[in-house]
N, C-alpha and C positions, 0 to 999 in steps of 0.2 A: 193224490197226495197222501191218503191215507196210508197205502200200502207201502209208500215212501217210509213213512215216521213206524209204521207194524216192523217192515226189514230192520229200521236203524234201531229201534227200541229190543227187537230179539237180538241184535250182533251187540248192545251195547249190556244188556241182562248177560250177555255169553260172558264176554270179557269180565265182565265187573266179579260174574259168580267163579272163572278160572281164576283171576287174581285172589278172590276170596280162598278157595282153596289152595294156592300157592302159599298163603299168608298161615295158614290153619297148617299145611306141612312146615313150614320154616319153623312157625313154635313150635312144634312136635321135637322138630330135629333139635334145635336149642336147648330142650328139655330136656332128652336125653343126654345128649353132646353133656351136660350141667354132670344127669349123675352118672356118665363116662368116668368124665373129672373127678367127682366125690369118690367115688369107690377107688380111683387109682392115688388116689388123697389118701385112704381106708389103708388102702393094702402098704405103703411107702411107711405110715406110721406105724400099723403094725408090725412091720419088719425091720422096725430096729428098736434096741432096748429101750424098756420102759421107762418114759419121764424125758427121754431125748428126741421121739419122735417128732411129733407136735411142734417143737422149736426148728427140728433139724427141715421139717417140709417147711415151714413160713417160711427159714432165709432159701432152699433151694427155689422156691415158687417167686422168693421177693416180695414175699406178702408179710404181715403179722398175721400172729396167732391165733387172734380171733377169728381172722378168715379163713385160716387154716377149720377152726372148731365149726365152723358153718357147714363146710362142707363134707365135715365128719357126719355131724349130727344130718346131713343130706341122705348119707349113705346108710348110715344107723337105721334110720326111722322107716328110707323107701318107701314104695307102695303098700299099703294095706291090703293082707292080703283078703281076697273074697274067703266068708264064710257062710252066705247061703245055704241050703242045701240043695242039690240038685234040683234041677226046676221049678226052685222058686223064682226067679223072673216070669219064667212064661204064665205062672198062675197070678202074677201081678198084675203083668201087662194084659190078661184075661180078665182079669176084674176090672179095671180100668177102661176097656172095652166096652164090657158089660153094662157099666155106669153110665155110658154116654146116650144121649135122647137118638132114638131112631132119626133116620135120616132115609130119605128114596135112594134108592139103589143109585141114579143116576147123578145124586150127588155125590154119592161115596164117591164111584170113579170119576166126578170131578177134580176130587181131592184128591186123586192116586192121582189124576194128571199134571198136577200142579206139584204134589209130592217130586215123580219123578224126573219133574225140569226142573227142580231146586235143587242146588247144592246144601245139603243141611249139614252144617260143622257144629262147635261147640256154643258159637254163638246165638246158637238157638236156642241153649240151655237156659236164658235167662229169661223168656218170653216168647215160647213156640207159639199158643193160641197166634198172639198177636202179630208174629213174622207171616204164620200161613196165612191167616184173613187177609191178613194187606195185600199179599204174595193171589191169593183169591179173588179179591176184588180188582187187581190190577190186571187180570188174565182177560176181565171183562168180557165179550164177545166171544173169546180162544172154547169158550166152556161151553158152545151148543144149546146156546139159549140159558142159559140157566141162571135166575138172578143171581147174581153173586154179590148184589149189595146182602141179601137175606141170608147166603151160608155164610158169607165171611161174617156177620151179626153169630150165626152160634158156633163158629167157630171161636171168637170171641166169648164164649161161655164158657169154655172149656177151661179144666183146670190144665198144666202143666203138664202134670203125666196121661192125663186121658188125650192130650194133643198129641206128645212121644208115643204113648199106647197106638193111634190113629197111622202116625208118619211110620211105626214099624209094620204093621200091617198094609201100609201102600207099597213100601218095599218090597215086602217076601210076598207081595202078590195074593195075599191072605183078605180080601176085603169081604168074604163070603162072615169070618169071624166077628167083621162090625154089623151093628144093631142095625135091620132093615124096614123100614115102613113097609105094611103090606105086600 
């Protein structure tokens, strides 16, 4: 029976985590699709004379004005651009790294294994530690003996970014970079 409820639990983590990213591209798409919209909103007021625009796109859209202004001020402001300089990420996500409490090798690549059977989208941004604990502790057995009531516990220490610092380095295969017990 077990292996019953092991099958339907991986096909229903499958499905639930593809619908998860089908959901994570639709907003994407809609997001953009928006400032599509704003900028050809931008470019229509710009090209016709000043003080007529504005008026002349509300009644073509069927909107008023202010919605018209919404979507200006969309296209106005857009993305912020990166001012970084050059590899300053990767020296963040190295300190952030660095900060974390050693851990045995064989839990790291616990966590790379749990990393890369999860779909990590946006919604991890608000509380990574605690999606990958739970995501840890639910793996149970899957992890080769390893308690995982105790890593999902420091994983659960972790701040934010030393969690994102951790889940990039199970990505790019990098786990040599996190802090190794003996």
């Amino acid at each position: 029976m077990t292996s019953d409820h092991d099958s339907l639990r991986t096909h229903f983590l499958a499905a639930v985590r593809a619908a998860d990213l089908r959901a994570e591209e639709a907003r994407s798409g809609v997001e953009l699709a928006a400032d599509e919209r704003a900028h050809a909103i931008l470019a229509a007021v710009e090209a016709l004379p000043r003080g007529e625009g504005r008026p002349r796109v509300a009644e073509w859209l069927g909107r008023n004005v202010l919605q018209v202004d919404v979507a200006l001020r969309r296209a106005r402001q857009g993305s912020p651009a990166r001012t970084l300089p050059v590899g300053a990420m990767d020296r963040i996500l190295d300190d952030l790294r660095a900060s974390l409490p050693p851990l045995p090798a064989t839990h790291w690549q616990a966590v790379a294994h749990v990393v890369r059977g999860t779909v990590i989208d946006s919604t991890w941004l608000h509380d990574p530690a605690g999606l990958l604990a739970d995501d840890i502790a639910e793996a149970g057995d899957d992890l080769g003996g390893i308690d995982t009531t105790a890593l999902a516990k420091a994983v659960r220490g972790w701040s934010a970014g030393q969690t994102l610092a951790v889940i990039d380095a199970c990505q790019q295969g990098s786990l040599a970079e996190l802090p190794t017990q003996g």
